[in-house]
ZADO-1210 file (C-alpha; in nm, 4 decimals, padded with zeros to 6 digits):
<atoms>
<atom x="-04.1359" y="-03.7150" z="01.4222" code="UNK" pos="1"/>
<atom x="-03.7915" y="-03.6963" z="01.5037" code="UNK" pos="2"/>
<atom x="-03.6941" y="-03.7557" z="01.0664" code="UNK" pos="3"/>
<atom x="-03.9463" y="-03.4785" z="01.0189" code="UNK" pos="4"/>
<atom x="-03.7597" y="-03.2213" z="01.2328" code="UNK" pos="5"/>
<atom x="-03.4138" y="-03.3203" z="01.1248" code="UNK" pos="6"/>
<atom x="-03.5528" y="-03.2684" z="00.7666" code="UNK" pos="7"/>
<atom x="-03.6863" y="-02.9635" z="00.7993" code="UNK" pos="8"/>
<atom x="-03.3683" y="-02.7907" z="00.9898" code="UNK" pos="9"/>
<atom x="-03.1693" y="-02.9264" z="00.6739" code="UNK" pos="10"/>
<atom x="-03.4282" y="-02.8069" z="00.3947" code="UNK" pos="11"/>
<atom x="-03.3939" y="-02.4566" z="00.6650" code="UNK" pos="12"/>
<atom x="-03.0256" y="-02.4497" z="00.6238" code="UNK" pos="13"/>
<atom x="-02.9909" y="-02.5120" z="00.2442" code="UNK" pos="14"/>
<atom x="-03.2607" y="-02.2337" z="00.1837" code="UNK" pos="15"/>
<atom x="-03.0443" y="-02.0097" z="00.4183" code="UNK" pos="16"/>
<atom x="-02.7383" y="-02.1514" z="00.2278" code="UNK" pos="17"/>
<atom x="-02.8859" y="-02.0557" z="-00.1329" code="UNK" pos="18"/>
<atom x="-02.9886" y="-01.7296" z="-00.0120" code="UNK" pos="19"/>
<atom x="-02.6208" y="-01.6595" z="00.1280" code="UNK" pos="20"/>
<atom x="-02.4736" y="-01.7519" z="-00.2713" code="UNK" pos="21"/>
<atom x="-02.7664" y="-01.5847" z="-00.4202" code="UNK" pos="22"/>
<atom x="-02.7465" y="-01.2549" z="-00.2402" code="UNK" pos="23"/>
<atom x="-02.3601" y="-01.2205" z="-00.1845" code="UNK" pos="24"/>
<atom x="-02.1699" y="-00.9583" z="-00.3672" code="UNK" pos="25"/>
<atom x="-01.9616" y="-01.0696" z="-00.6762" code="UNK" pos="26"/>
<atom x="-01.6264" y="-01.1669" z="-00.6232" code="UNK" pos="27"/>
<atom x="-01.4967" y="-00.8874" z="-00.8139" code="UNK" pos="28"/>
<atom x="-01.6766" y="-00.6365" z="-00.6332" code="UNK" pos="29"/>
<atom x="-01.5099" y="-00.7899" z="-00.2989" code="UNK" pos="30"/>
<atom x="-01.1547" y="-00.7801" z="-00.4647" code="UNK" pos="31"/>
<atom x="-01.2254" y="-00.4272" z="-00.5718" code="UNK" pos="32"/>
<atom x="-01.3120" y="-00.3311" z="-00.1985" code="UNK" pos="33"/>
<atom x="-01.0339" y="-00.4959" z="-00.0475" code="UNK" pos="34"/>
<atom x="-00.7786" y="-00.2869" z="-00.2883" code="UNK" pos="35"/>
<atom x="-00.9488" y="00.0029" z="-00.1706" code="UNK" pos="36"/>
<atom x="-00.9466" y="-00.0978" z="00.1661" code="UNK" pos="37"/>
<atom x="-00.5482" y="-00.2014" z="00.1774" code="UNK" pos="38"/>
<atom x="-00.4716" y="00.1553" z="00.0049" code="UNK" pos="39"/>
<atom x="-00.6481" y="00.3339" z="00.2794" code="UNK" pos="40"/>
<atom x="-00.4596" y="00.1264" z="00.5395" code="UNK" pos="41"/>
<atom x="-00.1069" y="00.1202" z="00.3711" code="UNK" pos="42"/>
<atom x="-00.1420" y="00.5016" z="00.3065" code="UNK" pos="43"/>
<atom x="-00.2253" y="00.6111" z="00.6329" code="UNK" pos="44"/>
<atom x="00.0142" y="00.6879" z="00.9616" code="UNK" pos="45"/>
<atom x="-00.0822" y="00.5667" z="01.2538" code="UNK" pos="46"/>
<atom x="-00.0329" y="00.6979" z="01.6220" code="UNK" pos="47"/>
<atom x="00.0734" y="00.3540" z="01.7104" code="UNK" pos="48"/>
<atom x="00.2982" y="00.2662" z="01.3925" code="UNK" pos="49"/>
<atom x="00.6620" y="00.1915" z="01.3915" code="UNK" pos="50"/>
<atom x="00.9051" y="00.3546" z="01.1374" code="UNK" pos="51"/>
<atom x="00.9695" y="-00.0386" z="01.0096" code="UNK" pos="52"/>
<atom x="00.5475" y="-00.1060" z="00.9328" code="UNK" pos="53"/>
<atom x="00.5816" y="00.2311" z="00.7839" code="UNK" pos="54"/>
<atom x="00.8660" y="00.1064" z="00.5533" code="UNK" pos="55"/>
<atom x="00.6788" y="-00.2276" z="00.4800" code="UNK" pos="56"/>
<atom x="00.3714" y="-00.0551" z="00.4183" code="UNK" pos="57"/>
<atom x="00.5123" y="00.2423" z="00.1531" code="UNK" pos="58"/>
<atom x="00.7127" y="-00.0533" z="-00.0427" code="UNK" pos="59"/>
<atom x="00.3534" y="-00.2605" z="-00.0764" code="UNK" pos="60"/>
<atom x="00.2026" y="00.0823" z="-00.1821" code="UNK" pos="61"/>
<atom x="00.3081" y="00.0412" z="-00.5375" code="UNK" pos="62"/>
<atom x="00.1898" y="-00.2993" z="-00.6088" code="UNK" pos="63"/>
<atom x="-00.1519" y="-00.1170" z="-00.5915" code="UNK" pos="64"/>
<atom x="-00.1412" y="00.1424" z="-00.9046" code="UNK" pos="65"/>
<atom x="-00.0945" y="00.1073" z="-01.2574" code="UNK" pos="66"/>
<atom x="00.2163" y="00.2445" z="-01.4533" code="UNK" pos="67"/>
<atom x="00.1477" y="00.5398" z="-01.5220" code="UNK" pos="68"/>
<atom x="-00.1460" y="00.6496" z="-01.2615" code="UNK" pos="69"/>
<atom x="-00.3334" y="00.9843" z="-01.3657" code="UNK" pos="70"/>
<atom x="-00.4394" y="01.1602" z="-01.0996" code="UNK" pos="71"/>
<atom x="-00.6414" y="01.4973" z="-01.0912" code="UNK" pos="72"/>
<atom x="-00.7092" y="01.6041" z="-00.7164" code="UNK" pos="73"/>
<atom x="-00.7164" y="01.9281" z="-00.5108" code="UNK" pos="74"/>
<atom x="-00.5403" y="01.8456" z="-00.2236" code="UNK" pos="75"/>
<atom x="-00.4366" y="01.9720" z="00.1093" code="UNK" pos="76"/>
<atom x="-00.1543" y="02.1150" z="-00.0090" code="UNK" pos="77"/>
<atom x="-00.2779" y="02.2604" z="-00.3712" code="UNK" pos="78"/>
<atom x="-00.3389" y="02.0520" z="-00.6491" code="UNK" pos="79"/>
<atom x="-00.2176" y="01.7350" z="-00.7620" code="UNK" pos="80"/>
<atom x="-00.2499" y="01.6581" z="-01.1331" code="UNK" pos="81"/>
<atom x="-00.0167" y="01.4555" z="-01.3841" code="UNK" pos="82"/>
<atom x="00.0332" y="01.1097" z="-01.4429" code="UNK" pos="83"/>
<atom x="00.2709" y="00.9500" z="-01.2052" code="UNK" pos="84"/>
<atom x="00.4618" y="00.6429" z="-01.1438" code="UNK" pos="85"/>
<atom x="00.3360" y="00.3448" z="-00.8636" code="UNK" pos="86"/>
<atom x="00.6985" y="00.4772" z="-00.6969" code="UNK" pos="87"/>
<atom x="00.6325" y="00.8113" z="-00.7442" code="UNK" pos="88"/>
<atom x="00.3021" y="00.7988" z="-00.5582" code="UNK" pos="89"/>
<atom x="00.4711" y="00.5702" z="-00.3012" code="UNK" pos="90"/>
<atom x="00.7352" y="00.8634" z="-00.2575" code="UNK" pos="91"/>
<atom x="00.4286" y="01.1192" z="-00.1952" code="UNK" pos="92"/>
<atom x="00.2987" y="00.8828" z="00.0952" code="UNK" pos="93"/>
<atom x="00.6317" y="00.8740" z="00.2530" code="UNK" pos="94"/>
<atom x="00.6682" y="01.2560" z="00.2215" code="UNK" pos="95"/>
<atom x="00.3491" y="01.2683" z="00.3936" code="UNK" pos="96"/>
<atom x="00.4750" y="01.0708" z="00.6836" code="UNK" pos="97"/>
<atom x="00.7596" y="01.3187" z="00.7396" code="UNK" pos="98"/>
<atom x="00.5000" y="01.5706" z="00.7604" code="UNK" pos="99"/>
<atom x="00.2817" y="01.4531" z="00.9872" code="UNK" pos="100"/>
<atom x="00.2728" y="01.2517" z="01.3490" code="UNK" pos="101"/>
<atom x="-00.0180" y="01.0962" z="01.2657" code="UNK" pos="102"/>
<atom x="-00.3081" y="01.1201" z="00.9776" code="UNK" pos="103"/>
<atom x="-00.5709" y="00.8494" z="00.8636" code="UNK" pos="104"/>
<atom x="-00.6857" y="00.8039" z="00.5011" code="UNK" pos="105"/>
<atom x="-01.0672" y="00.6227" z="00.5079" code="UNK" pos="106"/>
<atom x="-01.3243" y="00.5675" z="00.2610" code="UNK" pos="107"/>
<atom x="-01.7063" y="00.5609" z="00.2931" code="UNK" pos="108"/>
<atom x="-02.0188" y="00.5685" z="00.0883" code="UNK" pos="109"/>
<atom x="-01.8255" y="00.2909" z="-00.1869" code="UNK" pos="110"/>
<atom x="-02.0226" y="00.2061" z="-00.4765" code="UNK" pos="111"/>
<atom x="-01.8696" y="-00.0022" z="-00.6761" code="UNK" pos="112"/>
<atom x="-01.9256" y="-00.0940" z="-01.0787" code="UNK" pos="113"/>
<atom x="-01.7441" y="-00.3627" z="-01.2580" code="UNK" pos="114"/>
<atom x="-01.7219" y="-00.1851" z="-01.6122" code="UNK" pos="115"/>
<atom x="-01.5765" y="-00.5208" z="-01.7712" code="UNK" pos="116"/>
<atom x="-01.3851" y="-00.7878" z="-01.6675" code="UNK" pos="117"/>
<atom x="-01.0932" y="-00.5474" z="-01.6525" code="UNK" pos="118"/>
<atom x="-01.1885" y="-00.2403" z="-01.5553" code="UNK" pos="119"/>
<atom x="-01.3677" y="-00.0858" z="-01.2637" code="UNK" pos="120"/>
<atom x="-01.5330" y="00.2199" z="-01.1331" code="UNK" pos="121"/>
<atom x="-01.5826" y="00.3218" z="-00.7394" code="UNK" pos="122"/>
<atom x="-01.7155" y="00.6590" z="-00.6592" code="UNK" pos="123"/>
<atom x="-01.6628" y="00.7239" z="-00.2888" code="UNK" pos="124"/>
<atom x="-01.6190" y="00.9542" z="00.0035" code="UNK" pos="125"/>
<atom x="-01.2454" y="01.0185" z="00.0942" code="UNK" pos="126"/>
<atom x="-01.1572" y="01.1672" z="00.4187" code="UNK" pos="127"/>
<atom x="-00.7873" y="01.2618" z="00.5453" code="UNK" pos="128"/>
<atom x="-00.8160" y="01.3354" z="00.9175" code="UNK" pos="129"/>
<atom x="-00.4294" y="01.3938" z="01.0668" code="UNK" pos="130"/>
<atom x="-00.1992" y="01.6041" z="01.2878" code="UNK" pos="131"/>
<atom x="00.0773" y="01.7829" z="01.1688" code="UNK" pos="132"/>
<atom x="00.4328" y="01.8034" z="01.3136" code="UNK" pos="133"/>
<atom x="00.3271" y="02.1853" z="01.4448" code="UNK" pos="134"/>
<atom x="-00.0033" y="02.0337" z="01.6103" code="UNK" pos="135"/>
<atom x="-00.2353" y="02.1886" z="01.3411" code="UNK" pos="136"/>
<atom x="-00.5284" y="01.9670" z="01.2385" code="UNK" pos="137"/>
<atom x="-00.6284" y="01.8935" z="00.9391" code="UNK" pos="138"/>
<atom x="-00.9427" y="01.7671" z="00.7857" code="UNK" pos="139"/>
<atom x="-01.0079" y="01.7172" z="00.4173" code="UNK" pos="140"/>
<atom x="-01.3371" y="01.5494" z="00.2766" code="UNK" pos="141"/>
<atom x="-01.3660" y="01.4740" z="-00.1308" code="UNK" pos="142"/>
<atom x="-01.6484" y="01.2775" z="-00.3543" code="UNK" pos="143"/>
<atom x="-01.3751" y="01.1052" z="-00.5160" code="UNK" pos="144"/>
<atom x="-01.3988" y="00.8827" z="-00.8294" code="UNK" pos="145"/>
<atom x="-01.1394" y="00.5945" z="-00.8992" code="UNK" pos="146"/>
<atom x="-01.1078" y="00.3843" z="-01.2177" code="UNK" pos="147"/>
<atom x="-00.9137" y="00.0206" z="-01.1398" code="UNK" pos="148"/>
<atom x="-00.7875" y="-00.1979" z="-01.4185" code="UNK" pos="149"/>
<atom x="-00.7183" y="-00.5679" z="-01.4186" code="UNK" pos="150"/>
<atom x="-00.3638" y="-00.6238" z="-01.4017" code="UNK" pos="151"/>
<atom x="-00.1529" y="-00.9740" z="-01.3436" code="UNK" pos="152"/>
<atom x="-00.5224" y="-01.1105" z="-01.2199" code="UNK" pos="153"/>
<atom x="-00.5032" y="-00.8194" z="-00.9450" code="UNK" pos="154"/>
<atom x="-00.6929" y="-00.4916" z="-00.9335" code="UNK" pos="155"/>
<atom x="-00.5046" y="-00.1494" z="-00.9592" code="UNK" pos="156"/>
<atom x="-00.5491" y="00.1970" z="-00.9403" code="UNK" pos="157"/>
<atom x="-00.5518" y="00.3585" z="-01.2818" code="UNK" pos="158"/>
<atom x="-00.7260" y="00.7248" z="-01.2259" code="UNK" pos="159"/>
<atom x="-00.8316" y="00.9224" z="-00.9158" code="UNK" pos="160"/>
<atom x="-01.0274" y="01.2290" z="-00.9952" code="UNK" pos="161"/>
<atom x="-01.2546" y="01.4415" z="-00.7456" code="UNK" pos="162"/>
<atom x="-01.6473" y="01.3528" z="-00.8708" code="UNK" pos="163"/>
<atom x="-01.8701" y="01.5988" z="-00.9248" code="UNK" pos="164"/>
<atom x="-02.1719" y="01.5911" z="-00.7509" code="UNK" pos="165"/>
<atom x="-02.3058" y="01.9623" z="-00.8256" code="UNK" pos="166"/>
<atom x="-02.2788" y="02.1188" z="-01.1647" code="UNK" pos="167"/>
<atom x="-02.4343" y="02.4225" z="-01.2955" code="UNK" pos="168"/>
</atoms>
């Protein structure tokens, strides 16, 4: 009786265990998130964060793009368009920190695509939520599309663009 029980709670866990590997997202599509994820974090400016994480956190910032980046955005402050540099976009996060006390960059509604084993699509909802230096608010929402390439066996930004959802 007791063989029967210890056999079933085994035949249980390697049924759970092939379920877990069977339905688990592709390791690409996890290394894709967790790019996305680390940009969000390094870009934003916490209430809490010292001038030295800022420092650490605008020098990772261009380990994450592609050389040159295109981007083609409406942002808060007009539009940004061009192809830059990774340490040109670095500079534009750090000029956003002088700017503000505080803002937070997050990402929602992620879907990614692995195009090929070097490129990669995510279409997502971007939010900037911050406070200026003046105490003004501001609040920005985008669909945003961003195209990742394979790089040095690490993913990086290639292309931003705003997606559009509507068209007539």
């Amino acid at each position: 009786m007791i063989v029967r029980i210890f056999v079933l709670i085994m035949l249980a866990i390697m049924i759970g265990c092939g379920f877990y590997y069977w339905l688990r997202p592709p390791e690409e599509v996890v290394q894709v998130r967790k790019t996305l994820e680390k940009l969000c974090e390094d870009a934003s400016k916490p209430k809490s964060g010292s001038a030295a994480s800022l420092v650490l956190k605008s020098q990772r910032l261009p380990d994450l793009f592609v050389d040159p980046c295109q981007l083609d955005l409406l942002g808060i402050r007009g539009e940004l368009t061009g192809k830059f540099s990774p340490q040109e976009l670095a500079s534009l996060v750090v000029r956003l920190h002088g700017a503000f006390d505080t803002y937070q960059i997050k990402a929602s509604d992620v879907q990614i695509t692995i195009d090929s084993p070097t490129r990669a699509t995510i279409e997502f909802a971007g939010s900037f939520h911050g406070r200026t230096k003046q105490g003004e608010t501001i609040e920005e929402l985008r669909d945003l599309t961003a195209h990742l390439e394979r790089v040095d066996d690490q993913w990086r930004f290639a292309q931003f663009s705003i997606r559009k959802v509507i068209e007539k």
